[in-house]
CHARMM-style PDB file with segment names, atoms N, HN, CA, C and O in Angstrom:
ATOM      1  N   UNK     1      -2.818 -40.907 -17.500  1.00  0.00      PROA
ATOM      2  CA  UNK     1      -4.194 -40.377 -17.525  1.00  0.00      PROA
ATOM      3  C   UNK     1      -4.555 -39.741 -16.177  1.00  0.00      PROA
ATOM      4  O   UNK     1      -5.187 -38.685 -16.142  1.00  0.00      PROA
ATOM      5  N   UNK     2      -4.247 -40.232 -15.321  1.00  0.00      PROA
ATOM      6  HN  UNK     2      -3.733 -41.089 -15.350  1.00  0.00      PROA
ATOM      7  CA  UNK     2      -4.770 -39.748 -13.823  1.00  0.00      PROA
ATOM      8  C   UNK     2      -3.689 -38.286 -13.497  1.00  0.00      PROA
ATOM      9  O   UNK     2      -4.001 -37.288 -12.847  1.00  0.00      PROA
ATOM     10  N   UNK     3      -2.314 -38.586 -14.216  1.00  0.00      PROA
ATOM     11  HN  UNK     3      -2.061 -39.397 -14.744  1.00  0.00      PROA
ATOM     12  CA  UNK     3      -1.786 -37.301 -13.852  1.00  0.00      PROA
ATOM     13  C   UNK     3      -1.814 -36.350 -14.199  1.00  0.00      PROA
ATOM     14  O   UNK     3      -1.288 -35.345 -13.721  1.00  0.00      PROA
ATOM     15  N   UNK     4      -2.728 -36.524 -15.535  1.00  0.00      PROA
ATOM     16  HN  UNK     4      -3.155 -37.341 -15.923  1.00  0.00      PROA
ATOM     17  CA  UNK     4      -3.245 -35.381 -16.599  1.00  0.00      PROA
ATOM     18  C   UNK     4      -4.670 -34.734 -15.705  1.00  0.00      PROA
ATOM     19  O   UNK     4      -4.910 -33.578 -15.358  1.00  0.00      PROA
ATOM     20  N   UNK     5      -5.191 -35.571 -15.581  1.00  0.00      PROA
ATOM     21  HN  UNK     5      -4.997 -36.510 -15.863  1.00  0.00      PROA
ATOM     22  CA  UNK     5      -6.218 -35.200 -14.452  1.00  0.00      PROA
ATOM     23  C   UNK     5      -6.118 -34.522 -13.453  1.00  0.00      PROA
ATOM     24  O   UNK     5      -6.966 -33.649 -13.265  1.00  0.00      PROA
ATOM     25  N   UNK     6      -5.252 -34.680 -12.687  1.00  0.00      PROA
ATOM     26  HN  UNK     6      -4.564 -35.389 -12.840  1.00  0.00      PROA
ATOM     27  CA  UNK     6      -4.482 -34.453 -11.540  1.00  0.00      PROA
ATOM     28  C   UNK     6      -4.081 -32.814 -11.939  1.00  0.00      PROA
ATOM     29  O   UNK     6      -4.620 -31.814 -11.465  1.00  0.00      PROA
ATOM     30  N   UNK     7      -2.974 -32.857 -12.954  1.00  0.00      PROA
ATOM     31  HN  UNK     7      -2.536 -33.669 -13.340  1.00  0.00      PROA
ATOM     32  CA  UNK     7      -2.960 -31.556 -13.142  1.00  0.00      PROA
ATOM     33  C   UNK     7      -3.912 -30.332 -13.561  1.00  0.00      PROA
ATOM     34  O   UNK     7      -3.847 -29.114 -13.392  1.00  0.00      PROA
ATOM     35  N   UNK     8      -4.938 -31.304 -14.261  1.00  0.00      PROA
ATOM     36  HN  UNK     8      -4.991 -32.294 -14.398  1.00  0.00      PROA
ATOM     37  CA  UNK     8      -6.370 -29.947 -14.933  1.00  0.00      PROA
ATOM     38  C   UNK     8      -6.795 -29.569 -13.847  1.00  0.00      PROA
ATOM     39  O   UNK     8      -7.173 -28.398 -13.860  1.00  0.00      PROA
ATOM     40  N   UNK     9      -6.932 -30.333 -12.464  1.00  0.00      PROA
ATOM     41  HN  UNK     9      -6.624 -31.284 -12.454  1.00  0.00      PROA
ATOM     42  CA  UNK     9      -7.350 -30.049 -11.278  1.00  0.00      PROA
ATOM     43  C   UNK     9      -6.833 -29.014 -10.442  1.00  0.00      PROA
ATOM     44  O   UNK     9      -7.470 -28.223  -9.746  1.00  0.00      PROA
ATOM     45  N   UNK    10      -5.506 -29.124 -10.607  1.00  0.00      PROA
ATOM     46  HN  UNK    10      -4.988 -29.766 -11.172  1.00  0.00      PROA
ATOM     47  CA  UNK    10      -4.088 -28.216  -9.511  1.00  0.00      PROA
ATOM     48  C   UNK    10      -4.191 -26.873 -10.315  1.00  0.00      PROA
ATOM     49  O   UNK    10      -4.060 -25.743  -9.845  1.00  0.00      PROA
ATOM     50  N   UNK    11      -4.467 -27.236 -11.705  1.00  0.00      PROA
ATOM     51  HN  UNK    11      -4.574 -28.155 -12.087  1.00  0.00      PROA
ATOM     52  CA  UNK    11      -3.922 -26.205 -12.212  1.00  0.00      PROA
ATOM     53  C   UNK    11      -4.636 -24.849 -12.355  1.00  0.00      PROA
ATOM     54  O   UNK    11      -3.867 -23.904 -12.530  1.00  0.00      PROA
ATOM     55  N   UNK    12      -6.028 -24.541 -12.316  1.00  0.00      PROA
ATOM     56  HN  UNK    12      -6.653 -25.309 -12.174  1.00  0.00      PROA
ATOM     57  CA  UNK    12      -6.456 -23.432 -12.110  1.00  0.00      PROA
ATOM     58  C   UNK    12      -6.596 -23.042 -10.316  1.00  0.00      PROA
ATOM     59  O   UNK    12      -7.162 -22.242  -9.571  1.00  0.00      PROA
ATOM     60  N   UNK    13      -6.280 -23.436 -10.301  1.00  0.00      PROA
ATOM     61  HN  UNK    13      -5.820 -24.085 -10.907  1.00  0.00      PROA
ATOM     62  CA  UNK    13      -6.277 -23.177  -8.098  1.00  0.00      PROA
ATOM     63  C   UNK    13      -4.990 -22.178  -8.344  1.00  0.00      PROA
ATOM     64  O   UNK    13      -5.040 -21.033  -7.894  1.00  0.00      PROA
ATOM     65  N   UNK    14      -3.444 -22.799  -9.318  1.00  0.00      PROA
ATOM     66  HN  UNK    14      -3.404 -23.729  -9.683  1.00  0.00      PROA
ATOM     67  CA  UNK    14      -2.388 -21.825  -8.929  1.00  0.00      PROA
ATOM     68  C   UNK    14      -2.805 -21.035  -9.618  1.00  0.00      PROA
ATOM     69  O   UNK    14      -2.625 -19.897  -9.184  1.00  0.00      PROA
ATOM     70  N   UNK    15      -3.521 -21.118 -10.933  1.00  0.00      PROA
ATOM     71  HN  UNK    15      -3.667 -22.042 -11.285  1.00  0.00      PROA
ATOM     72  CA  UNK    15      -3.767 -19.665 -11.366  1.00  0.00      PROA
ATOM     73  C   UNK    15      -4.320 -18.793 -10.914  1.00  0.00      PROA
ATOM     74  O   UNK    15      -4.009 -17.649 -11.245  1.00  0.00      PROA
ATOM     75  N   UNK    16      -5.251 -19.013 -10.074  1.00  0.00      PROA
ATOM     76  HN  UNK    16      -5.503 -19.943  -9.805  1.00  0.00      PROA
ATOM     77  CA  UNK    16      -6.302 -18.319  -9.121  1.00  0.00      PROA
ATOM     78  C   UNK    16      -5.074 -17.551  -8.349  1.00  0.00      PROA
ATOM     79  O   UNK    16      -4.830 -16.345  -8.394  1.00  0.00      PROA
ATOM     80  N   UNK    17      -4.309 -18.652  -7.570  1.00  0.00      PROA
ATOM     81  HN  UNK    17      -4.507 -19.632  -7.533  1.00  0.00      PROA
ATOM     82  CA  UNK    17      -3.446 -18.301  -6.208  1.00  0.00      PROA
ATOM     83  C   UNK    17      -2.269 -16.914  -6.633  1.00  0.00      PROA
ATOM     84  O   UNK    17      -1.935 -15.890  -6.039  1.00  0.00      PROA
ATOM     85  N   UNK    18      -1.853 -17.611  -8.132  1.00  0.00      PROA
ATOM     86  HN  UNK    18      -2.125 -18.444  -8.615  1.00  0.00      PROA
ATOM     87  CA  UNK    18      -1.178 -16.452  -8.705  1.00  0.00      PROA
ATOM     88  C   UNK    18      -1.869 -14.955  -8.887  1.00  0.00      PROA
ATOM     89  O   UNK    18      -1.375 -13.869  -8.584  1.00  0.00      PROA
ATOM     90  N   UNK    19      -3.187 -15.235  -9.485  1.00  0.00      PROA
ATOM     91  HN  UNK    19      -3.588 -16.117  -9.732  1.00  0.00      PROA
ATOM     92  CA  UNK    19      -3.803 -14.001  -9.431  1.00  0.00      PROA
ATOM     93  C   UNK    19      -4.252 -13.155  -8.157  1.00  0.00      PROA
ATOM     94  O   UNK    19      -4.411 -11.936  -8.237  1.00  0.00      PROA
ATOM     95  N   UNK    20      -4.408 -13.722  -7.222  1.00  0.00      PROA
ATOM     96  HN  UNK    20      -4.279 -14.711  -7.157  1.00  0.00      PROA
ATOM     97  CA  UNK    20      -4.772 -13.684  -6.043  1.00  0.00      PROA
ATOM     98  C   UNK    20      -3.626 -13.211  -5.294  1.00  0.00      PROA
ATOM     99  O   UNK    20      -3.951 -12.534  -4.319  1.00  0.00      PROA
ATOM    100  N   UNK    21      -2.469 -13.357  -5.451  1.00  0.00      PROA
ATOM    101  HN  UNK    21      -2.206 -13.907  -6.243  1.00  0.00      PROA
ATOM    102  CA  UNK    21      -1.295 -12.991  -4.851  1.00  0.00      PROA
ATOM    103  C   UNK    21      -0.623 -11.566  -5.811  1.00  0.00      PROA
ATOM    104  O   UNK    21       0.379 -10.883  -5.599  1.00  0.00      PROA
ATOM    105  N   UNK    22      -1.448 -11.512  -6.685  1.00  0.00      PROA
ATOM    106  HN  UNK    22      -2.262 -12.066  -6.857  1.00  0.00      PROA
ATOM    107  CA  UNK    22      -1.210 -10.030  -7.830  1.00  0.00      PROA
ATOM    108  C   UNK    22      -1.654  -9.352  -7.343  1.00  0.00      PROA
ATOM    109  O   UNK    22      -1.135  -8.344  -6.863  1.00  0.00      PROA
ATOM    110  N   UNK    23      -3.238  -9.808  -7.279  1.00  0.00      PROA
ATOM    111  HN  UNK    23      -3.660 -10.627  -7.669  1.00  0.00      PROA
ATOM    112  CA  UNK    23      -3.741  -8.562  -6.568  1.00  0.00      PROA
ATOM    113  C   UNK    23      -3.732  -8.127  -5.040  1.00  0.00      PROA
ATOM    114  O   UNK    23      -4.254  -7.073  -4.676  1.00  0.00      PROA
ATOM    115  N   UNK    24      -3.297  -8.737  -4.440  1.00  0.00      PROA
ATOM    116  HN  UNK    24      -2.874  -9.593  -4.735  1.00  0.00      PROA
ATOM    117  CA  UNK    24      -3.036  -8.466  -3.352  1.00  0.00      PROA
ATOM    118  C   UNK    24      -1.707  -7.772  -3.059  1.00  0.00      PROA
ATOM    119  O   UNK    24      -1.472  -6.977  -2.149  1.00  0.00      PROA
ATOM    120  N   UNK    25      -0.955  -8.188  -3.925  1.00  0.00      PROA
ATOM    121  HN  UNK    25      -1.146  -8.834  -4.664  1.00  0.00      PROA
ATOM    122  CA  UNK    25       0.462  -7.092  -4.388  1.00  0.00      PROA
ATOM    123  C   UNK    25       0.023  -5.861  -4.508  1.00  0.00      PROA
ATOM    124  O   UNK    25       0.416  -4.951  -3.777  1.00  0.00      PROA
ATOM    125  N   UNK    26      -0.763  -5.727  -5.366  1.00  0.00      PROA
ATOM    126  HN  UNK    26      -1.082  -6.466  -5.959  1.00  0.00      PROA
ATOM    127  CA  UNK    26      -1.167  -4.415  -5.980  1.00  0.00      PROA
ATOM    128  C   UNK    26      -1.895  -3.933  -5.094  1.00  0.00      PROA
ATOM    129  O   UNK    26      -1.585  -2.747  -5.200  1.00  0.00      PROA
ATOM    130  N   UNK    27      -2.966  -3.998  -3.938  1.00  0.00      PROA
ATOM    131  HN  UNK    27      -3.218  -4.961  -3.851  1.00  0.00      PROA
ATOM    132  CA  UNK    27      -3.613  -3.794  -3.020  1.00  0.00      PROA
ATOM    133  C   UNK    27      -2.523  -3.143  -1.898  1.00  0.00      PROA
ATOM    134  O   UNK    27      -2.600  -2.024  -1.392  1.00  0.00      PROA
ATOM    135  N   UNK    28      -1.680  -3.978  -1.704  1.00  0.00      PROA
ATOM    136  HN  UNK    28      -1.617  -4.887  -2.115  1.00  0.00      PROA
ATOM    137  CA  UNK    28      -0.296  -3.306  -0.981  1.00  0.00      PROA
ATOM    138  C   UNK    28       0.009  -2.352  -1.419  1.00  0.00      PROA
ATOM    139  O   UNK    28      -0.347  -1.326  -0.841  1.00  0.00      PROA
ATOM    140  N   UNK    29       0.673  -2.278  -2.437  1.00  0.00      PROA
ATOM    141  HN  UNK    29       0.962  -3.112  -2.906  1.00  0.00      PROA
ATOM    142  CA  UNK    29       1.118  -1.348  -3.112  1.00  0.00      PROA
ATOM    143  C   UNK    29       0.360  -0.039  -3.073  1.00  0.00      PROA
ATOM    144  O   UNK    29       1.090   0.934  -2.884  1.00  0.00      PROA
ATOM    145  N   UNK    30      -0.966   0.225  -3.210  1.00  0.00      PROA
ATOM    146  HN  UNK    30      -1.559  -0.566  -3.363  1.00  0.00      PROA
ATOM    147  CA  UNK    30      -1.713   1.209  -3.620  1.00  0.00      PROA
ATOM    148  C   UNK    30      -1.689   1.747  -2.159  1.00  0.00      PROA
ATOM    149  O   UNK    30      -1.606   2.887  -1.701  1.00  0.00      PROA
ATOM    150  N   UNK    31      -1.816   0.206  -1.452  1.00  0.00      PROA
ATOM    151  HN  UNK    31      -1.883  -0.720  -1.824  1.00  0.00      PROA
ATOM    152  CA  UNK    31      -1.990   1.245   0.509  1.00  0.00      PROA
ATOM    153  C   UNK    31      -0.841   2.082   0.804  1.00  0.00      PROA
ATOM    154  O   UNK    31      -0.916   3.265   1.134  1.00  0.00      PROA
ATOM    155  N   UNK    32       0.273   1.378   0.663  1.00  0.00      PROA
ATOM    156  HN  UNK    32       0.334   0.417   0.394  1.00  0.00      PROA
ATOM    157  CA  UNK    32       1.590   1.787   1.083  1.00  0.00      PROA
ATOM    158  C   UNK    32       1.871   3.027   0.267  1.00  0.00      PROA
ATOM    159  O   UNK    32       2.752   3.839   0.551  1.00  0.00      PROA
ATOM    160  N   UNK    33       1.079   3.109  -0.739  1.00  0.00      PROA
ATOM    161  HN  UNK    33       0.363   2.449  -0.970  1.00  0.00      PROA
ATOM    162  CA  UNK    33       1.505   4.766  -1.361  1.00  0.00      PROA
ATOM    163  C   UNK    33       0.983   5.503  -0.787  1.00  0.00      PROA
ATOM    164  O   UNK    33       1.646   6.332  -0.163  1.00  0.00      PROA
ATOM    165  N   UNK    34      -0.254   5.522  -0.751  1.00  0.00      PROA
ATOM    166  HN  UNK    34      -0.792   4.849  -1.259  1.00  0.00      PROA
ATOM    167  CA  UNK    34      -1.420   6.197   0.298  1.00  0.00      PROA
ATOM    168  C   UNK    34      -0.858   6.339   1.436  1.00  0.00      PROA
ATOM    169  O   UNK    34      -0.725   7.412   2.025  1.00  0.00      PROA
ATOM    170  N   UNK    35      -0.475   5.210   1.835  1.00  0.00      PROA
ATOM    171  HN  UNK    35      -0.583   4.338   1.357  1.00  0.00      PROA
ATOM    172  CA  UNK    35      -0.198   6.112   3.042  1.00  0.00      PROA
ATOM    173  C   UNK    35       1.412   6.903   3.072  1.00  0.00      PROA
ATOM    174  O   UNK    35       1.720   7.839   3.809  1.00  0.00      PROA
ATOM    175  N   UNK    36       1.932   6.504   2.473  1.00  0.00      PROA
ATOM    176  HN  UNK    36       1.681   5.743   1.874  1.00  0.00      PROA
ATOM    177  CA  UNK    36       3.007   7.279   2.259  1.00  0.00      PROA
ATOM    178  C   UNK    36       2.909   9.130   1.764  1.00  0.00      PROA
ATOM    179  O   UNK    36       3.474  10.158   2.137  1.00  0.00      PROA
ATOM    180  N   UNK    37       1.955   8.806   0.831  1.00  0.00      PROA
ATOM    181  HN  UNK    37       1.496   7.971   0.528  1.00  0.00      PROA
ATOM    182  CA  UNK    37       1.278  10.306   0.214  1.00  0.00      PROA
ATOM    183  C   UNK    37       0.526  10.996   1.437  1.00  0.00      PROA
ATOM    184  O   UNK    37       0.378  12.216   1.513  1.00  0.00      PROA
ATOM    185  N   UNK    38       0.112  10.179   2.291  1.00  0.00      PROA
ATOM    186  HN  UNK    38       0.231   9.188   2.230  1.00  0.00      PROA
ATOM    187  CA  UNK    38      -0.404  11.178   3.826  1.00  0.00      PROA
ATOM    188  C   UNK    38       0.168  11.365   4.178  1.00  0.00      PROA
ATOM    189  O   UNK    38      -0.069  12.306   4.936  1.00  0.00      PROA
ATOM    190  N   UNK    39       1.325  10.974   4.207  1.00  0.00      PROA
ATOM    191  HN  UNK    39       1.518  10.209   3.592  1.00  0.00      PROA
ATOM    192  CA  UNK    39       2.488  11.189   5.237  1.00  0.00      PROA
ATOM    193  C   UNK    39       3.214  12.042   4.879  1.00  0.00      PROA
ATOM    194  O   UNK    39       3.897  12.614   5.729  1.00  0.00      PROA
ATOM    195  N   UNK    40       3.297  12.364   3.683  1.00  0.00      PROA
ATOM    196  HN  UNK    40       2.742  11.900   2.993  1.00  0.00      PROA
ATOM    197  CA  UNK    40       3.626  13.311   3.037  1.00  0.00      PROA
ATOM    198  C   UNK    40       3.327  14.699   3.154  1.00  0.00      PROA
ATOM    199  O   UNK    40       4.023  15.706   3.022  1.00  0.00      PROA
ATOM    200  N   UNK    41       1.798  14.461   3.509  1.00  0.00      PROA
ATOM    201  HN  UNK    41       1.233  13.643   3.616  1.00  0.00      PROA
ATOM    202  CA  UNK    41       0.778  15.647   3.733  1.00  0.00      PROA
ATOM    203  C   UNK    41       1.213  16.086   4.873  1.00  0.00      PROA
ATOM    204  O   UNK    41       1.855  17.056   5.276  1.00  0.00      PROA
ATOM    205  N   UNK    42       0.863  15.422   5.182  1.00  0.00      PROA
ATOM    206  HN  UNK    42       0.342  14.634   4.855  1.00  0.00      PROA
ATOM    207  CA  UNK    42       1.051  15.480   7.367  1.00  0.00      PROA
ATOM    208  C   UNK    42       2.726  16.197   7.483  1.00  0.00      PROA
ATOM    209  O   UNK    42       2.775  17.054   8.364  1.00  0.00      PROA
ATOM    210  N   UNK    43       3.353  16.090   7.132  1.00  0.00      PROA
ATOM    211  HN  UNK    43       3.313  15.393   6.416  1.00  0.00      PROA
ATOM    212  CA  UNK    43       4.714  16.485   6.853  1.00  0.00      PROA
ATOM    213  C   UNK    43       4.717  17.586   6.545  1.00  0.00      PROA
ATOM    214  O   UNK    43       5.346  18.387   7.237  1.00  0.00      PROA
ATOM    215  N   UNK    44       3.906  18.078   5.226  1.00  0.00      PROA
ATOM    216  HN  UNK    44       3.395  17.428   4.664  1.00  0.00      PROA
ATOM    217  CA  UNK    44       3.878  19.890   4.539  1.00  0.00      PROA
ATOM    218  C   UNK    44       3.366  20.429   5.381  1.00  0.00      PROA
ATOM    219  O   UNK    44       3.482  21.654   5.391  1.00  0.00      PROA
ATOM    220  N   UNK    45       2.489  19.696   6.578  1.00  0.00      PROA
ATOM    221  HN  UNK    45       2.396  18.700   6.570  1.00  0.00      PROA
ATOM    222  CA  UNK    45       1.790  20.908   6.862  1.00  0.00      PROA
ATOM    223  C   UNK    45       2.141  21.026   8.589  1.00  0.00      PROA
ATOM    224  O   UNK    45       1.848  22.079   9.155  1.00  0.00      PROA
ATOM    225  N   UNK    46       2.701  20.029   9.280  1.00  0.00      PROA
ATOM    226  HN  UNK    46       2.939  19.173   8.820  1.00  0.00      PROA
ATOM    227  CA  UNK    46       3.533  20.222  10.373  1.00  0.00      PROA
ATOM    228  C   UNK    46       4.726  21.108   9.864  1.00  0.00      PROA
ATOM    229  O   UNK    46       5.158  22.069  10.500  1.00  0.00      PROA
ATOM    230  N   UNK    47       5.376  20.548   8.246  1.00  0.00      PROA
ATOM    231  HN  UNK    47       5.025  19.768   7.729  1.00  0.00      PROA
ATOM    232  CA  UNK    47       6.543  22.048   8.366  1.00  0.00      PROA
ATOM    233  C   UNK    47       6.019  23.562   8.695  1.00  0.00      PROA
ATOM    234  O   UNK    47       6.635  24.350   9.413  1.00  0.00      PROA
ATOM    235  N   UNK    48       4.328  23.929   7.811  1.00  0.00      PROA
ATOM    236  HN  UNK    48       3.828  23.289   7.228  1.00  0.00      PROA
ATOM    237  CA  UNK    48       3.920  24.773   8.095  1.00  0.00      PROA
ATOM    238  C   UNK    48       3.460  25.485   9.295  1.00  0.00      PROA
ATOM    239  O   UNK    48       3.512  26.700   9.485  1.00  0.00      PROA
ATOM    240  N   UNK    49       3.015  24.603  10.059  1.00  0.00      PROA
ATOM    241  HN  UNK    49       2.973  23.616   9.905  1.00  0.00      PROA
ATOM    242  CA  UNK    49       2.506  25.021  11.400  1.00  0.00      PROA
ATOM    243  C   UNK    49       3.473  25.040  12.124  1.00  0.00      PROA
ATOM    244  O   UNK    49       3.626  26.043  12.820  1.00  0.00      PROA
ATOM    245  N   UNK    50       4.420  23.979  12.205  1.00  0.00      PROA
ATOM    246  HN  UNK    50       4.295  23.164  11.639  1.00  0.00      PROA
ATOM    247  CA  UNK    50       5.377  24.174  13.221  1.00  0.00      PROA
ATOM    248  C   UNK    50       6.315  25.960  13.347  1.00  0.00      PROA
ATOM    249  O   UNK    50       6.559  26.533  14.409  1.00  0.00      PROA
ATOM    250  N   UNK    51       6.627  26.419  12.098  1.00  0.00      PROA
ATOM    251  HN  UNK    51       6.428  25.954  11.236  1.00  0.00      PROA
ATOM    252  CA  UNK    51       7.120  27.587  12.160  1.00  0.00      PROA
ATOM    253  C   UNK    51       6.658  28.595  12.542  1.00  0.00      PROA
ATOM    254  O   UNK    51       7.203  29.483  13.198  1.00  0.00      PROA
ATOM    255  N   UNK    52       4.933  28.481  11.900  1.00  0.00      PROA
ATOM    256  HN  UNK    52       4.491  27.760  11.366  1.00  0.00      PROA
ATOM    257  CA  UNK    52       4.244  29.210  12.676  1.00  0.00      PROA
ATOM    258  C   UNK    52       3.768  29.589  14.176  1.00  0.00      PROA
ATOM    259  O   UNK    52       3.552  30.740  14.556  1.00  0.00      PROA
ATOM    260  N   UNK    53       3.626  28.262  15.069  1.00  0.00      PROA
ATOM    261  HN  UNK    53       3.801  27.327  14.760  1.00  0.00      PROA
ATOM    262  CA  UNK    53       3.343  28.246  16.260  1.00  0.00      PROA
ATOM    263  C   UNK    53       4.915  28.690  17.066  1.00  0.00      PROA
ATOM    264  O   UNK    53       4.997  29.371  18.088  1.00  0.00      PROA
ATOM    265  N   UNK    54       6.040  28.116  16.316  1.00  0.00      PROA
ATOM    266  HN  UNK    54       5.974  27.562  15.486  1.00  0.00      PROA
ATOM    267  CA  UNK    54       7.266  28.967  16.746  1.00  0.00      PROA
ATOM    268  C   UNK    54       7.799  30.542  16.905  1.00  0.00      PROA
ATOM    269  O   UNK    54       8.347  31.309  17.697  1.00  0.00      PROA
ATOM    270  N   UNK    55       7.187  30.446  15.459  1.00  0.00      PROA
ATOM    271  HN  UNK    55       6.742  29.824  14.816  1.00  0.00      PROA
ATOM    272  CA  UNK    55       6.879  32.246  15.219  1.00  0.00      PROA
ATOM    273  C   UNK    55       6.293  33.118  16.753  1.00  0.00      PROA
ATOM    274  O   UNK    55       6.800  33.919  17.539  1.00  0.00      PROA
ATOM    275  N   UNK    56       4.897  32.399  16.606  1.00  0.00      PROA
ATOM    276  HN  UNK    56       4.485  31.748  15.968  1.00  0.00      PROA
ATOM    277  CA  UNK    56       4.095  33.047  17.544  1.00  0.00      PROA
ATOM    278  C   UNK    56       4.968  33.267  18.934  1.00  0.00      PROA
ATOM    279  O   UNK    56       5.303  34.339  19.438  1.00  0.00      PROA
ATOM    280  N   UNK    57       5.325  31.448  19.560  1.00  0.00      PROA
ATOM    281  HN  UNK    57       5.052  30.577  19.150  1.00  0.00      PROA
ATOM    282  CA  UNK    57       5.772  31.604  20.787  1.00  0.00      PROA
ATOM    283  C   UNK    57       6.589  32.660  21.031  1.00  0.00      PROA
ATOM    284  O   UNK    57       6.610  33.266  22.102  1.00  0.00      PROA
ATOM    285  N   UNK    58       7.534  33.007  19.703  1.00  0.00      PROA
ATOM    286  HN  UNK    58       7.517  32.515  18.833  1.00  0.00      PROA
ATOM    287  CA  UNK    58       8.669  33.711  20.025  1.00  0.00      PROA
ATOM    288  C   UNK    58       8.141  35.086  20.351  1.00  0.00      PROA
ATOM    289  O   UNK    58       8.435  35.463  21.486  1.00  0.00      PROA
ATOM    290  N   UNK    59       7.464  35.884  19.655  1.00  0.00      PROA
ATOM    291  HN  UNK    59       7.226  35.578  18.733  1.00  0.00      PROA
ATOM    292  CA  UNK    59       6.890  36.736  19.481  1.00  0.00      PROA
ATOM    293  C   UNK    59       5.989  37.283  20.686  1.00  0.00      PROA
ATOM    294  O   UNK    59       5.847  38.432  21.103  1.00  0.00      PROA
ATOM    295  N   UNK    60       5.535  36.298  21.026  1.00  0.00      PROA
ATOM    296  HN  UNK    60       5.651  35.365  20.687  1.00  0.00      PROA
ATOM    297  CA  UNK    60       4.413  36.716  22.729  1.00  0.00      PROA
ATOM    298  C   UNK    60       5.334  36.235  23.643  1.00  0.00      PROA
ATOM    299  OT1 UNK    60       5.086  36.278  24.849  1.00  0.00      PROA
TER     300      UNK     60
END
């Protein structure tokens, strides 16, 4: 009886902890794309500029 107790007690805390550790997965996840997808950005557009400001130097 007490360990039945015991467990109704434990047992929504891991469910919580499980859910809680989902979403915080998924919270990762969404950052780490983001920022990966900026980085991405930041990338297209240093390829762009960089050729350009090369361009120029060469040129003047």
């Amino acid at each position: 009886m007490q360990v039945q107790q015991r467990l109704k007690k434990s047992l929504p805390l891991n469910i919580s902890q499980v859910v809680s550790d989902k979403i915080f997965f998924v919270v990762v996840l969404f950052s780490f794309r983001n920022i990966f997808i900026l980085n991405f950005f930041y990338y297209i557009i240093y390829l762009f500029l960089f050729p350009l400001s090369f361009i120029t130097t060469v040129l003047t």
